[in-house]
ZAMARGU-4260 file (C-alpha; in steps of 0.2 Angstrom, whole numbers, plus 5000, padded with zeros to 4 digits):
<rodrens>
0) 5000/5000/5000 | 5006/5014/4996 | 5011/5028/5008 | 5006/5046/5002 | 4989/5049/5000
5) 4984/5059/4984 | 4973/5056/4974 | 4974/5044/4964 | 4970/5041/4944 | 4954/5031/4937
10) 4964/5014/4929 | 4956/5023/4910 | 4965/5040/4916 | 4981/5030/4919 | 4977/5019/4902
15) 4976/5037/4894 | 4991/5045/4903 | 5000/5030/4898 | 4995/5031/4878 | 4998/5051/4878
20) 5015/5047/4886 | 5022/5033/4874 | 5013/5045/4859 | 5027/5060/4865 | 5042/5059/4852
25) 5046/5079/4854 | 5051/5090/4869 | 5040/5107/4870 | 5055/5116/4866 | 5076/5115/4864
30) 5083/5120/4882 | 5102/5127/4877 | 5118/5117/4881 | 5105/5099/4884 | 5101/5087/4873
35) 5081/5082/4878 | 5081/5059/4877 | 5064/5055/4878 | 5048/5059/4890 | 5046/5053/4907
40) 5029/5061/4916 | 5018/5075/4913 | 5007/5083/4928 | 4998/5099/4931 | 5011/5110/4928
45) 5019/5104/4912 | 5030/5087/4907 | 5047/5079/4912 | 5060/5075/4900 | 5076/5065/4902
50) 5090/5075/4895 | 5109/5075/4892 | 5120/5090/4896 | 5132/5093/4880 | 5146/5098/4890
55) 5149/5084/4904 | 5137/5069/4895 | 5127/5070/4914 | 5109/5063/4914 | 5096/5078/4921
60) 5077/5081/4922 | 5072/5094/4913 | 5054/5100/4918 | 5045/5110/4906 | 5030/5121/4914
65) 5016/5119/4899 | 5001/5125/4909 | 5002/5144/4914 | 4985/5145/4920 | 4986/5130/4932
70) 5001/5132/4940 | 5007/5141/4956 | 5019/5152/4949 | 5025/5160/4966 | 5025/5141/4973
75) 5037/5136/4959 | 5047/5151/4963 | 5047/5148/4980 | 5054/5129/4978 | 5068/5135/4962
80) 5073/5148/4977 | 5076/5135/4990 | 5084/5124/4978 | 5096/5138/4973 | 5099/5140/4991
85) 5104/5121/4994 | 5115/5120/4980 | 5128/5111/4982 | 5123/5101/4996 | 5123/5083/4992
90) 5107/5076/5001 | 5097/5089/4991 | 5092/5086/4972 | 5102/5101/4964 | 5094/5112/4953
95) 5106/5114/4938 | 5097/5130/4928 | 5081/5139/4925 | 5075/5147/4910 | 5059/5158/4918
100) 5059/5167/4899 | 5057/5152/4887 | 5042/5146/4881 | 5039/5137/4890 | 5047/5139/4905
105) 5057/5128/4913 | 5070/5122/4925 | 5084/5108/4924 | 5089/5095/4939 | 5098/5081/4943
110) 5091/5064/4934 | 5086/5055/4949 | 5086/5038/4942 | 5082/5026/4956 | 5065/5035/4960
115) 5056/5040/4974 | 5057/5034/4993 | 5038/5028/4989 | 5041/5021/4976 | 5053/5009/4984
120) 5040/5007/4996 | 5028/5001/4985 | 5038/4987/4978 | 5048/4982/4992 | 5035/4984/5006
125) 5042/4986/5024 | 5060/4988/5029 | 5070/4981/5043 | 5076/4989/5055 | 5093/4991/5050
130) 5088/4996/5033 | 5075/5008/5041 | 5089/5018/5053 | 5099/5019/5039 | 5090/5029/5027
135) 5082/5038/5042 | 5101/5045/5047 | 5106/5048/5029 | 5089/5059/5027 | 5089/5069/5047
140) 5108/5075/5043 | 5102/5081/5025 | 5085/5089/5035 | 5100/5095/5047 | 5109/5105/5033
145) 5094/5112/5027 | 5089/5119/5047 | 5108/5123/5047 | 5105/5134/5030 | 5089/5143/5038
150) 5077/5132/5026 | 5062/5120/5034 | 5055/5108/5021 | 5036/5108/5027 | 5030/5093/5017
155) 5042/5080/5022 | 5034/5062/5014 | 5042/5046/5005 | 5035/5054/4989 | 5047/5068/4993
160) 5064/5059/4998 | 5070/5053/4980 | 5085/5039/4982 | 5102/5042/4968 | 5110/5028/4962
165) 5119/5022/4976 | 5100/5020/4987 | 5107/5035/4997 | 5090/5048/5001 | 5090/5066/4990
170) 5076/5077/4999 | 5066/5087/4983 | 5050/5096/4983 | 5053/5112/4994 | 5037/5119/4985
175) 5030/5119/5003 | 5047/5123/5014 | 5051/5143/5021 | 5065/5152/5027 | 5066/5151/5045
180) 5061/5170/5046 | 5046/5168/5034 | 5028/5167/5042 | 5017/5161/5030 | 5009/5147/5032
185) 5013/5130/5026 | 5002/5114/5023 | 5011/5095/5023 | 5002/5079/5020 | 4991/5072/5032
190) 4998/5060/5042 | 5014/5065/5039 | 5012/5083/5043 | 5010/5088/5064 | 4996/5094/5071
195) 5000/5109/5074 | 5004/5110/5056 | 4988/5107/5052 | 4982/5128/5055 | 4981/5141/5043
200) 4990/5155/5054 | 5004/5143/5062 | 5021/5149/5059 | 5034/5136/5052 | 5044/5128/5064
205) 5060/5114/5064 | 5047/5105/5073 | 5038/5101/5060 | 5051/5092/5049 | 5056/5082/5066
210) 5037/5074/5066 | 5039/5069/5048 | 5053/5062/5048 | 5048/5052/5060 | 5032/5048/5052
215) 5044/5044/5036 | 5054/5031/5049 | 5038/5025/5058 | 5031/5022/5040 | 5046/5011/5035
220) 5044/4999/5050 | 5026/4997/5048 | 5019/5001/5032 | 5006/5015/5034 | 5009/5033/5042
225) 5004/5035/5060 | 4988/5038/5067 | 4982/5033/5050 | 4964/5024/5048 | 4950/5022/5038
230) 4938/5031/5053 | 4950/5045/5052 | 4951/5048/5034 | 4933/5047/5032 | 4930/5061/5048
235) 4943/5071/5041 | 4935/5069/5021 | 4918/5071/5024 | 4923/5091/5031 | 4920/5103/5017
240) 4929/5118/5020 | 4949/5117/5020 | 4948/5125/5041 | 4937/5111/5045 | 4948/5097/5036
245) 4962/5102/5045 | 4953/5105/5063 | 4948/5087/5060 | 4965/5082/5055 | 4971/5091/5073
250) 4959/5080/5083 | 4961/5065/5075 | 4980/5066/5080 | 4977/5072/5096 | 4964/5061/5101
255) 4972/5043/5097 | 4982/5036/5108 | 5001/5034/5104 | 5008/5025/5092 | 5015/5008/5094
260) 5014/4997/5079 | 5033/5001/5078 | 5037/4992/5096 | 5030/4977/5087 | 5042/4976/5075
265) 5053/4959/5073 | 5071/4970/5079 | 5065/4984/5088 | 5075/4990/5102 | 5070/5003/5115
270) 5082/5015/5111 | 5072/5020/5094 | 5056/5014/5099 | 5056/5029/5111 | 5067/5038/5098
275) 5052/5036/5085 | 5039/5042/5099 | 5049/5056/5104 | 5047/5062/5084 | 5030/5058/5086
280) 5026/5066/5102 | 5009/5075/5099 | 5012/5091/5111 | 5029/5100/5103 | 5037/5102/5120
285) 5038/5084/5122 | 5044/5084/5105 | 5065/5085/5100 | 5069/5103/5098 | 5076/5101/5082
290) 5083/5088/5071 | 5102/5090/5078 | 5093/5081/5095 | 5087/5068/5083 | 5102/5063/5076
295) 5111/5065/5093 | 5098/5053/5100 | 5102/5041/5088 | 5123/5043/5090 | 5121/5036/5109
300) 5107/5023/5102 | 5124/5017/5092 | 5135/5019/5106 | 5126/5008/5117 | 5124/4995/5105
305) 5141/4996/5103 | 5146/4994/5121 | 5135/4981/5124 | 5143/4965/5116 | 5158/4970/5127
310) 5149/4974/5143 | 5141/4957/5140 | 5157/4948/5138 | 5165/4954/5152 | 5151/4949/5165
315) 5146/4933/5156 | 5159/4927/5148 | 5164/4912/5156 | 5145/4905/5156 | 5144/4912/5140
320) 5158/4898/5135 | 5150/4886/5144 | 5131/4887/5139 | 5138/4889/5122 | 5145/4872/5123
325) 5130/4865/5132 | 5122/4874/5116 | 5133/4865/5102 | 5133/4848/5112 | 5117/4848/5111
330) 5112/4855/5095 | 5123/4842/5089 | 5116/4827/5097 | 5099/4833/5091 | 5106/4833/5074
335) 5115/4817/5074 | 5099/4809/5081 | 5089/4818/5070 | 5102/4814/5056 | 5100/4798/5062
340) 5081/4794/5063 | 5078/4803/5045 | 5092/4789/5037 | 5083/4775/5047 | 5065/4783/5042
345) 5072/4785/5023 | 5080/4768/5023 | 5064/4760/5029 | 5052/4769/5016 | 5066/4763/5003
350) 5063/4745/5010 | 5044/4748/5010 | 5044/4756/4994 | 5055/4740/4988 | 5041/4727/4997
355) 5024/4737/4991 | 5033/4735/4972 | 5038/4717/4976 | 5020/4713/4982 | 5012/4723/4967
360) 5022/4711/4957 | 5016/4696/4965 | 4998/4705/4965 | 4999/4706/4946 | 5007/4687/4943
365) 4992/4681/4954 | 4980/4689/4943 | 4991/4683/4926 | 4987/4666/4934 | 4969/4669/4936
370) 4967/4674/4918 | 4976/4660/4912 | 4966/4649/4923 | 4948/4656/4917 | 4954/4659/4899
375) 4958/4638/4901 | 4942/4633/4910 | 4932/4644/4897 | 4938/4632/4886 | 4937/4616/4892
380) 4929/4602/4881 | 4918/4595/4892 | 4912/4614/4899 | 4907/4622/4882 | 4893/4608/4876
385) 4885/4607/4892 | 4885/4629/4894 | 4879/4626/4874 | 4866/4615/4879 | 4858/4626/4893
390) 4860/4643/4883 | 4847/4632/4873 | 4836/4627/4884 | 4818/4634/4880 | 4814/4640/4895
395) 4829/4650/4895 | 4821/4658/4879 | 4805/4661/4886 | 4814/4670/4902 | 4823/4681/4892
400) 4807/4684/4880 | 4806/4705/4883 | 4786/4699/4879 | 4785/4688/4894 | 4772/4696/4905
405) 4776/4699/4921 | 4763/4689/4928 | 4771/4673/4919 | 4789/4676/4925 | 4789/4667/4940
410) 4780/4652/4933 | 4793/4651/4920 | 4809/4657/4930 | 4804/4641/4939 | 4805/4631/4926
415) 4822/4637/4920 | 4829/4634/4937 | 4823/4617/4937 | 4831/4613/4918 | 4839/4597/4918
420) 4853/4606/4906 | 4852/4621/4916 | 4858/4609/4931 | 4870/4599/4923 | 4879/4614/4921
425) 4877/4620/4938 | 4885/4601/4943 | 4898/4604/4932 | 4905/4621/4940 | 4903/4613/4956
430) 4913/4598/4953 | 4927/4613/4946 | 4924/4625/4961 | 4928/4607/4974 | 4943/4602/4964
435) 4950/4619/4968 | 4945/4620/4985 | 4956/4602/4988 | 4969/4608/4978 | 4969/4624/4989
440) 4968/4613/5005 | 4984/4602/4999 | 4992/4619/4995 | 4990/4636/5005 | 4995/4646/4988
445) 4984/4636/4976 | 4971/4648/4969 | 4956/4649/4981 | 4939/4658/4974 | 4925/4662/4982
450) 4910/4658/4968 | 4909/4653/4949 | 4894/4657/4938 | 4889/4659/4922 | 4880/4672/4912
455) 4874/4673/4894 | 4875/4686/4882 | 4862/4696/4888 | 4868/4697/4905 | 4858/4684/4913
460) 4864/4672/4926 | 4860/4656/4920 | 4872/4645/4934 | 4880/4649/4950 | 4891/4639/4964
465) 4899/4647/4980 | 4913/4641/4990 | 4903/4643/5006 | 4888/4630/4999 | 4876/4645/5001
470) 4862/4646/4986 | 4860/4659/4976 | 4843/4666/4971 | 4852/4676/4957 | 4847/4662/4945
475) 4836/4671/4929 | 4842/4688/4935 | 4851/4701/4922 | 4869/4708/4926 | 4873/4715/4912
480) 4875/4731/4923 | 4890/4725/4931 | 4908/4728/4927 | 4913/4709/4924 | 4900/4709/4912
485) 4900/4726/4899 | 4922/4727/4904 | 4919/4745/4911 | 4928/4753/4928 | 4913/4753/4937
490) 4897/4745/4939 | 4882/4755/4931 | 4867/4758/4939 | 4855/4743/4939 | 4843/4752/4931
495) 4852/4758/4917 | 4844/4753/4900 | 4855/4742/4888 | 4845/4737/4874 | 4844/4720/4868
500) 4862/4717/4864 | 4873/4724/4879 | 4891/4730/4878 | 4900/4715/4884 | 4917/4711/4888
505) 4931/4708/4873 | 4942/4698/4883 | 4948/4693/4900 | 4944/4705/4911 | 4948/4710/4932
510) 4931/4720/4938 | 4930/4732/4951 | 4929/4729/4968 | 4913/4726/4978 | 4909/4723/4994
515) 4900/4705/4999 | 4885/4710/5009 | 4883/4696/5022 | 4902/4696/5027 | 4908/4713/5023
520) 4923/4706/5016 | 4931/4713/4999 | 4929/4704/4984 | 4934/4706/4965 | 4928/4693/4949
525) 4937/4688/4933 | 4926/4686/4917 | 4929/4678/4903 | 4921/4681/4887 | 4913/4666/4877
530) 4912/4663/4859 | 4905/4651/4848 | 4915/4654/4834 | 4935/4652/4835 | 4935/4670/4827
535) 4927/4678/4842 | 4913/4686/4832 | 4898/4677/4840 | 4897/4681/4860 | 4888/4667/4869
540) 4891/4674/4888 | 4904/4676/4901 | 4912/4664/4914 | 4914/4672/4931 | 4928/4667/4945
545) 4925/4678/4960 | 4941/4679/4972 | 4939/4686/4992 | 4954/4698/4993 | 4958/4692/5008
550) 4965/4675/4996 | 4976/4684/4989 | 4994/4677/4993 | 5000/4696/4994 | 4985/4698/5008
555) 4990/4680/5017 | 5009/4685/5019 | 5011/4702/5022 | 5010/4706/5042 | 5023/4702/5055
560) 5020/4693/5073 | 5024/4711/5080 | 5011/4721/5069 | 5025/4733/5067 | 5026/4731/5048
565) 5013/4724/5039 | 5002/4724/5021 | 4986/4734/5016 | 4976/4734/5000 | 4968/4749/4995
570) 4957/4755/4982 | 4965/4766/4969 | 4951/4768/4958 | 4948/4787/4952 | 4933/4788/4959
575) 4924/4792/4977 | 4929/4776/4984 | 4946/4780/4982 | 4957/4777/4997 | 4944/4764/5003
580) 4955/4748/5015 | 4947/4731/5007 | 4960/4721/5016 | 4971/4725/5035 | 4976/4715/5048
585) 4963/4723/5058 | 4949/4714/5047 | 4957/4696/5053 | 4957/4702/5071 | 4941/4706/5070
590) 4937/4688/5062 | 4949/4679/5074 | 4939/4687/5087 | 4922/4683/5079 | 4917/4702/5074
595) 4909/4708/5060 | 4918/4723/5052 | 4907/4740/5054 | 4901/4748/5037 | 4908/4763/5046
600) 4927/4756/5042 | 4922/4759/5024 | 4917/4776/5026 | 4928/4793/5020 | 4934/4796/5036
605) 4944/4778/5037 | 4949/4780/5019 | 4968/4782/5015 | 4972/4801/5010 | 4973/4805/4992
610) 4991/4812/4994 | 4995/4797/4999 | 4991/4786/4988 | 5000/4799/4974 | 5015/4805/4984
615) 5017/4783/4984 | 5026/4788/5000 | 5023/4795/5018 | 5036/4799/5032 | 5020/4803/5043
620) 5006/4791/5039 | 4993/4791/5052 | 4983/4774/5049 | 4964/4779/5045 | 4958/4763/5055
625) 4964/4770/5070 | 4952/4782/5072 | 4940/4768/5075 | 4934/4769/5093 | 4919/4755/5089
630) 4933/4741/5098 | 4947/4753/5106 | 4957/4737/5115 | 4958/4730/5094 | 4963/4747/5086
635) 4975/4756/5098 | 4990/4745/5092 | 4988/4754/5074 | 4985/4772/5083 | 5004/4777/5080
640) 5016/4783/5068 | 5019/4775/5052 | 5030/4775/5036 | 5022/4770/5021 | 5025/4766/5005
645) 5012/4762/4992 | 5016/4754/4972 | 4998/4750/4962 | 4995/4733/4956 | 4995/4732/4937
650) 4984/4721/4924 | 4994/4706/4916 | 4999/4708/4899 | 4989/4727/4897 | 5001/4743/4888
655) 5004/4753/4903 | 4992/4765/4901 | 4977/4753/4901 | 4985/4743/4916 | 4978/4749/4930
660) 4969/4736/4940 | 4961/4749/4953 | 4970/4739/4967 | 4986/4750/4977 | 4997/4740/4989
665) 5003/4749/5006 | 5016/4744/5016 | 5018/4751/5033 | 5030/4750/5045 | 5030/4756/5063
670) 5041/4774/5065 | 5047/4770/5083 | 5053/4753/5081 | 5063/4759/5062 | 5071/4773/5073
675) 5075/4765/5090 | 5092/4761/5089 | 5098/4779/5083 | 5087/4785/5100 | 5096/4773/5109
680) 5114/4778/5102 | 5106/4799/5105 | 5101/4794/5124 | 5120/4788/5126 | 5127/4803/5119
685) 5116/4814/5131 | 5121/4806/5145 | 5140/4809/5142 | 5137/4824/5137 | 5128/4829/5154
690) 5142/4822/5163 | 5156/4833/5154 | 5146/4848/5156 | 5145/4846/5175 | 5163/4844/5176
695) 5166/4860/5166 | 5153/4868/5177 | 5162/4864/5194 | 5179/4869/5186 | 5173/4883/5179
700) 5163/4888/5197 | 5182/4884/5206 | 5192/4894/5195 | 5179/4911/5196 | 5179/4908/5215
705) 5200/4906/5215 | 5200/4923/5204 | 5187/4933/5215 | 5196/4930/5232 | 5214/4933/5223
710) 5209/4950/5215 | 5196/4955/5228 | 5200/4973/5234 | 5195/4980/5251 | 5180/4991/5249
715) 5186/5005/5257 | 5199/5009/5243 | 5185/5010/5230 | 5177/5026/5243 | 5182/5043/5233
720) 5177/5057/5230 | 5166/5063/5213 | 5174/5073/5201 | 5163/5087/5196 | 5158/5089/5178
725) 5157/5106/5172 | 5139/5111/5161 | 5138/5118/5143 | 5127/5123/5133 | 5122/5113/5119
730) 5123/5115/5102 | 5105/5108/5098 | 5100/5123/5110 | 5105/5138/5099 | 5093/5145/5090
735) 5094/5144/5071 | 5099/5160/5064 | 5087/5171/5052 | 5090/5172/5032 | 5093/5191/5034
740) 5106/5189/5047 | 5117/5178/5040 | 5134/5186/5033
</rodrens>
């Protein structure tokens, strides 16, 4: 925000500014012995041009006054005579030459090139302190010269300090500023300009440069002028008359309590906080005399800073050495345990990482094996004539008949579940489903699935077995809705119409997850498309092996006895289940202990974060599960720490892109127990160190007591009397002479 408040242009009077500006190629007229560059402002009064004088090749700013009518003539004046009177002095812009007789008139100055104080202000926003004393000096000795040359400013403001090329402050605009002996009246900028300024018939005073200057200091700190708000700018704007404004300028000052923004500054010290309110003092006699007191103020603010280091050292120097060893022995044992816990922590994601690709692996060759196992049983010879046969039973027909009445359906879905070819094929997946399940007995990682069914190419289920012997009344109902059936990510809705020939799959295909309602476990299917035809033109249904996650061999061998490090599946798939856990040790503890897992665990709050699941690792994973407070005594053991590392699980034999099999193994493993032995190595070093330090403690403590009662003095020598310290008068306390009276 910028710090002097004119008023500012509409953005279409700056767009028009800015197009008359670029559209000046030629100055108003030659100035003699400059060569004019190009055009750099216009204003009220006329237009700025960037010159060249012919005779040294210096830079200057040549102003050209345009508009006779709209310009002060005796305020111009006033400011080319103060400049005049300045020459020479090096924290003023230098006026250079005037040419009052040209047409138009003008006058030539220094090319400032680095812009104004404000300027800086607005593209640099606040100082520091340093930064902020710096130029403050640099501008109180130049204000300093000025007093000392019988000149007040009057209208001290960022705007108004312009910066050379070294970042060194030039003061410019003494349009405002008087000779010491003049009483005119003189108006600053509000917020900026004392209160006492603010009267038509007060005489100018040094005092009034000292408040803004250390407005301009206060200002550099915060950001915004003192006493500066939107309640005060709207009292003082909603006065009509000029004597109004300013009385309500007056109170406004006068009434606010002090300010301390500046005290709140990151580097403040005392010394120029109370320097800055001195400036700012709202009652003159509070207020420094002149600015000589200001810049004296701030010569024992550096003196004092300067002796303090040393006044430190010599009372605390010993302890000083010793607290900063204590500091170093233990900024270095934080360091090296820290240094220590982040190589463990990265070398256990790096193992996790390692593990969660291994298991994706694995994930991905146990799918590979159940594809090549449905794609064989799918063509079994003594599979195909018997699915043949029932796909042409009648009574399937009739079922499938979009003209059966609905009254009939029943009648005849009865008849198609009691279809002697329907049966036989039912008998035959059965028989399949039991060898696997001995097989799977025999061997622990022998495939293991959960149902097998057929449907046909409409969708409808036409045969079905399950592992658990249950009996399915899905039998003559339509699925062509569901992923392993069209090949989609998703299931559709069940109501979704598909016409009388459904998308179906093209060729083997992993279906999304889904959930089984009676034991809340995780489950995925694989379908296999059937043909007729050897060319794969004429679809006849889709074969169906459904798998409980929890079979998988990743699922089955990924936790440790400690449950310090362990395997979770998660659902990747882009859609509002992501994140969702389908298998976690948790869920077997549940089983062991004959609970059923809440719906709740599958809920967004329990879901693995998204970041997560991107970032593929996590230095501070916080398991979702932990949160459950349904069976505390189960889920307090996960409610801890974590470093995770996450790989997907692709498809078999898919191009990369079209791999993704919605499945994402996590691997977790337990922060505390990865970083315990460099805690154990840290608590030694601690130790050790304690013990050194108290050693150099009690023989520091000896040595300060040996010195004290060698070099202790007896207190009566120290008893003399005070030599007396003659008074003068400072400088700060002449008063400035008049313009007339200097010789």
């Amino acid at each position: 925000m910028s710090s002097d408040f004119t008023e500012q242009q509409s953005p279409s009077e700056l767009q028009r500014a800015r197009e008359l500006s670029l559209a000046r190629k030629t100055p108003p007229t030659e100035v003699p012995g400059y060569q004019t560059q190009r055009f750099l402002g216009s204003g009220a009064y006329g237009e700025v041009w960037v010159g060249i004088d012919r005779t040294t090749g210096r830079k200057v700013a040549i102003k050209f006054y345009l508009h006779r009518r709209g310009v002060d003539w005796s305020l111009l004046a006033r400011e080319v005579e103060k400049l005049r009177f300045l020459s020479a002095d090096r924290y003023v812009v230098q006026l250079l030459d005037v040419g009052w007789e040209a047409e138009p008139p003008y006058y030539v100055m220094e090319y400032v090139e680095q812009g104004s104080l404000d300027d800086l202000l607005r593209r640099h926003g606040t100082f520091s302190v340093p930064e902020a004393v710096a130029l403050f000096e640099e501008m109180a000795v130049g204000l300093s010269h000025a007093h000392g040359k019988g000149v007040v400013h009057c209208d001290l403001k960022p705007a108004n300090i312009l910066l050379d090329q070294d970042g060194k402050p030039r003061l410019a605009d003494f349009g405002q500023s008087r000779l010491s002996h003049e009483q005119k009246p003189a108006l600053g900028t509000l917020f900026y300009m004392a209160p006492e300024q603010a009267d038509l018939e007060a005489v100018p005073d040094v005092q009034w440069d000292v408040y803004a200057l250390g407005a301009i200091l206060y200002t550099l700190l915060v950001g915004a002028p003192p006493h500066r708000s939107d309640d005060a700018v709207e009292r003082i704007d909603s006065a009509i008359e000029l004597n109004d404004r300013l009385a309500c300028y007056r109170h406004a000052i006068r009434a606010a309590p002090p300010p301390s923004e500046h005290r709140r500054v990151p580097g403040m010290d005392r010394a120029l906080a109370e320097i800055i309110d001195r400036c700012l003092a709202v009652n003159p006699a509070d207020r420094f005399a002149n600015v000589q007191e200001v810049l004296d103020a701030l010569a024992a603010r550096r003196r004092n800073r300067e002796r303090l280091p040393l006044m430190v050292l010599g009372f605390v120097g010993p302890l000083l050495v010793l607290l900063v060893t204590a500091f170093f022995s233990y900024r270095g044992y934080a360091r090296a345990v820290e240094n220590a816990e982040r190589g463990y922590a990265q070398w256990a994601l790096q193992n996790n990482q390692f593990a969660a690709e291994l298991a994706a692996e694995k994930a991905t060759g146990e799918i590979g094996r159940y594809f090549e196992l449905a794609r064989r049983e799918a063509e079994r010879g003594a599979f195909r004539p018997l699915l043949f046969e029932a796909l042409a039973s009648p009574a399937l027909a009739r079922l499938t008949d979009r003209e059966l009445p609905a009254a009939d359906r029943e009648r005849v879905l009865a008849d198609f579940r009691s279809d002697p070819q329907r049966k036989a094929l039912e008998r035959y997946l059965h028989q399949t489903l039991e060898s696997y399940e001995a097989a799977a007995r025999r061997d622990p990682r022998a495939p293991r699935f959960a149902s097998i069914f057929v449907n046909d190419k409409l969708g409808t289920q036409i045969a079905s077995v399950f592992g658990d012997e249950s009996v399915s009344d899905n039998i003559g109902r339509n699925f062509a809705y569901r992923s392993y059936f069209h090949g989609g990510a998703k299931d559709l809705p069940a109501t979704t119409p598909l016409g009388p020939a459904p998308p179906h799959v093209q060729h083997t295909h992993l279906s999304a997850v889904y959930q089984s309602t009676t034991q809340k476990t995780w489950k995925v299917a694989v379908s296999q498309p059937i043909f007729r035809d050897v060319e794969g033109e004429q679809f006849e249904g889709v074969l169906v092996f459904t798998i409980n996650l929890a079979d998988f061999e990743v699922s089955r061998s990924g936790a440790s006895p400690a449950r310090d490090r362990f395997l979770v599946l998660v659902d990747g798939r882009e859609e509002a289940e992501q994140g969702t856990i389908l298998h976690h040790p948790l869920f077997e503890e549940f089983a062991v202990h004959g609970r059923t897992i809440a719906d709740l665990l599958f809920t967004p709050p329990y879901r693995v974060p998204r970041e997560v699941l991107e970032r593929r690792q996590e230095a501070a994973y916080r398991d979702p599960l932990a949160n459950y407070r349904g069976d505390p005594t189960l889920t307090k053991n996960y409610d801890r720490r974590w470093l995770a590392a996450a790989a997907p699980v692709a498809l078999p034999g898919m191009p990369e892109a079209a791999a993704r099999s919605g499945l994402i193994v996590l691997v977790q493993s337990d922060y505390q127990s990865v970083v315990q032995p460099a805690r154990q190595l840290g608590q030694q070093f601690i130790r050790n160190t304690f013990w050194m330090l108290a050693v150099m403690l009690t023989v520091s403590l000896s040595l300060w007591y040996i010195v004290v009662r060698t070099f202790r003095e007896p207190r009566a020598g120290l008893n003399r009397p005070a030599t007396p310290v003659p008074e003068s008068t400072p400088v700060h306390g002449q008063t400035t002479l008049a313009a007339g009276e200097r010789h």
